[in-house]
Short mmCIF file of the C-alpha atoms (twelve columns), coordinates in Angstrom:
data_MODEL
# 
_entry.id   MODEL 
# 
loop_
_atom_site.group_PDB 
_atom_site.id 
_atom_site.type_symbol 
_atom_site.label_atom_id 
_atom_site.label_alt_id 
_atom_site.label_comp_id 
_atom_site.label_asym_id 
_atom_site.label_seq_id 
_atom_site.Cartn_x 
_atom_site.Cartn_y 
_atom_site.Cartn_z 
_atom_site.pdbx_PDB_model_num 
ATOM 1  C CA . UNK A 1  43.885 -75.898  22.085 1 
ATOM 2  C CA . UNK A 2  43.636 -76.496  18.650 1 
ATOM 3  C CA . UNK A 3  46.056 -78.162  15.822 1 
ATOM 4  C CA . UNK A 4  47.685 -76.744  13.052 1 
ATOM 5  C CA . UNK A 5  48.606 -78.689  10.333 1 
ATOM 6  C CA . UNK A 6  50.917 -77.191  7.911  1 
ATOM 7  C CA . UNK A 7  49.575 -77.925  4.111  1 
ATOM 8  C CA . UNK A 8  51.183 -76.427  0.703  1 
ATOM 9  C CA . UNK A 9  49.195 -74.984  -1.246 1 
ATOM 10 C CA . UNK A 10 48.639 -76.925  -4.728 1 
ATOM 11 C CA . UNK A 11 45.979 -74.648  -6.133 1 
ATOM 12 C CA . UNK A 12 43.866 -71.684  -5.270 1 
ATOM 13 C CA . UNK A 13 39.740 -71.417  -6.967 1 
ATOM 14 C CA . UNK A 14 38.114 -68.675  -5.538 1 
ATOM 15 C CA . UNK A 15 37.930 -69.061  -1.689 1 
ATOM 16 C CA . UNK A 16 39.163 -72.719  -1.456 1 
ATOM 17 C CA . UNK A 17 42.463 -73.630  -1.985 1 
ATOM 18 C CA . UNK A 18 43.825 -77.554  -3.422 1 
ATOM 19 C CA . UNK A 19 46.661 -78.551  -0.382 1 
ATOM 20 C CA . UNK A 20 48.632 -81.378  0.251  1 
ATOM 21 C CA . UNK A 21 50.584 -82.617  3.626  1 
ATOM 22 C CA . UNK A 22 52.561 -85.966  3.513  1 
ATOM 23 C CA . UNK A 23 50.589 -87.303  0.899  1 
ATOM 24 C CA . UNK A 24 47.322 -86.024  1.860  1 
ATOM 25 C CA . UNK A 25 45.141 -83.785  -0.421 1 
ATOM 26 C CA . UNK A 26 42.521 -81.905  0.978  1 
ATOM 27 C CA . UNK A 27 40.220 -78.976  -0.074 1 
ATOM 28 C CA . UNK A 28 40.747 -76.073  2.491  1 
ATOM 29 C CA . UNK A 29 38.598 -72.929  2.669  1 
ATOM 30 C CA . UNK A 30 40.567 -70.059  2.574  1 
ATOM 31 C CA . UNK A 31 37.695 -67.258  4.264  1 
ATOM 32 C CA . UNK A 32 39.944 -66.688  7.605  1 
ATOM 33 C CA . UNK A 33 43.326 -65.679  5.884  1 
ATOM 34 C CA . UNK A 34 41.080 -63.540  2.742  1 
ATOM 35 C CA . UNK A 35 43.863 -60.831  3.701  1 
ATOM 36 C CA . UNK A 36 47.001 -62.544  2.673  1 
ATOM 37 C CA . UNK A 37 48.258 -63.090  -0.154 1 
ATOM 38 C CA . UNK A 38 48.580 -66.972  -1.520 1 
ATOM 39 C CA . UNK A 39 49.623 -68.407  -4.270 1 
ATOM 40 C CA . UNK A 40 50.339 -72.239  -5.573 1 
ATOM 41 C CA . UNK A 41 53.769 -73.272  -3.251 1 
ATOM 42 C CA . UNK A 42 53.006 -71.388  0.161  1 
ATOM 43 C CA . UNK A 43 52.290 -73.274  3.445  1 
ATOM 44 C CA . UNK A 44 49.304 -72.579  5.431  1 
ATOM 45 C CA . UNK A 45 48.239 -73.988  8.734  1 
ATOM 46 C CA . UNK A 46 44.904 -75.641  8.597  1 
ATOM 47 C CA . UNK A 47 42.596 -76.769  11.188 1 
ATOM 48 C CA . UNK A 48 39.483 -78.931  10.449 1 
ATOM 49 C CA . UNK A 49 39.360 -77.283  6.621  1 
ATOM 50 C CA . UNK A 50 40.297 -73.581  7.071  1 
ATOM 51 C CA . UNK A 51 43.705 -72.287  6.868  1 
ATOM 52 C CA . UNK A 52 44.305 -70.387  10.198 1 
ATOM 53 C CA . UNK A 53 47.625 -68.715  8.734  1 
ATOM 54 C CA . UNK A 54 50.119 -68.189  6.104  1 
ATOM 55 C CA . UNK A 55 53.759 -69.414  7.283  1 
ATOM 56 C CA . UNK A 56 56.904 -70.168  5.688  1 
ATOM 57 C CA . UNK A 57 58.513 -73.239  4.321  1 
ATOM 58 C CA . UNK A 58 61.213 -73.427  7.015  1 
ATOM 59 C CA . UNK A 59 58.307 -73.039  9.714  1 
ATOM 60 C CA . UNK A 60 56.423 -75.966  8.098  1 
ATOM 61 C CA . UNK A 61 59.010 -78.280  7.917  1 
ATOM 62 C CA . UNK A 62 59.814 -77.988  11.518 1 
ATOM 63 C CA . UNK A 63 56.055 -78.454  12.301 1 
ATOM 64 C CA . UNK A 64 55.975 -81.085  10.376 1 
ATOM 65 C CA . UNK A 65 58.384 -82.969  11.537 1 
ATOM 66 C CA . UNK A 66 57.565 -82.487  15.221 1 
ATOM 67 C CA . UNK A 67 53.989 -83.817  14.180 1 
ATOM 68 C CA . UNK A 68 56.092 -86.932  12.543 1 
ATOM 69 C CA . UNK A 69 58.191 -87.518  15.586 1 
ATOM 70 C CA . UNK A 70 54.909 -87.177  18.010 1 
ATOM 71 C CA . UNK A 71 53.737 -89.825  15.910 1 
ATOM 72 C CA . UNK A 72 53.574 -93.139  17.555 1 
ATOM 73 C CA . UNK A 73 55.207 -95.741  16.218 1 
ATOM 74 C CA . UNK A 74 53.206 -98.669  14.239 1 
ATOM 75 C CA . UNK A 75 53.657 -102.139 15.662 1 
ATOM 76 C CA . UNK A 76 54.492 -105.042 13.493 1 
ATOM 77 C CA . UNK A 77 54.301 -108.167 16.231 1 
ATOM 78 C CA . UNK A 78 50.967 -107.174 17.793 1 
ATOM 79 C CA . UNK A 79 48.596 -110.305 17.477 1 
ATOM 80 C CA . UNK A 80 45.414 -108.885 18.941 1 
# 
């Protein structure tokens, strides 16, 4: 099983696209989804730096938040 994480798209250079996720900018190779067409504000899902697929904004807020809510919360009290 693998995990998607949706990313916008902040800017495309040849085969590697500029993305960002919750604050989080990362370079992601765009070689596995050469056949769609991208531009600077669609939503990919990208596993360990390649985009697996284009999908819409609606779909990438939902993942998004489900990836948010599967989040475990941070402790404040914990002493260790």
């Amino acid at each position: 099983m693998c995990l998607g994480i949706p990313m916008q798209i902040i800017a495309i250079e040849g085969m590697i696209a500029r993305c960002v996720a919750r604050g989080v900018y990362r370079e992601v190779n765009l070689y596995l989804v050469q056949d769609a067409a991208l531009a600077a504000g669609d939503f990919v899902l990208v596993h360990v730096g390649y985009a697996l697929q284009k999908v819409d904004a609606a779909y990438a807020r939902s993942a998004s938040q489900l990836l948010a809510d599967a989040q475990p919360a941070t402790r404040t009290d914990d002493h260790a």
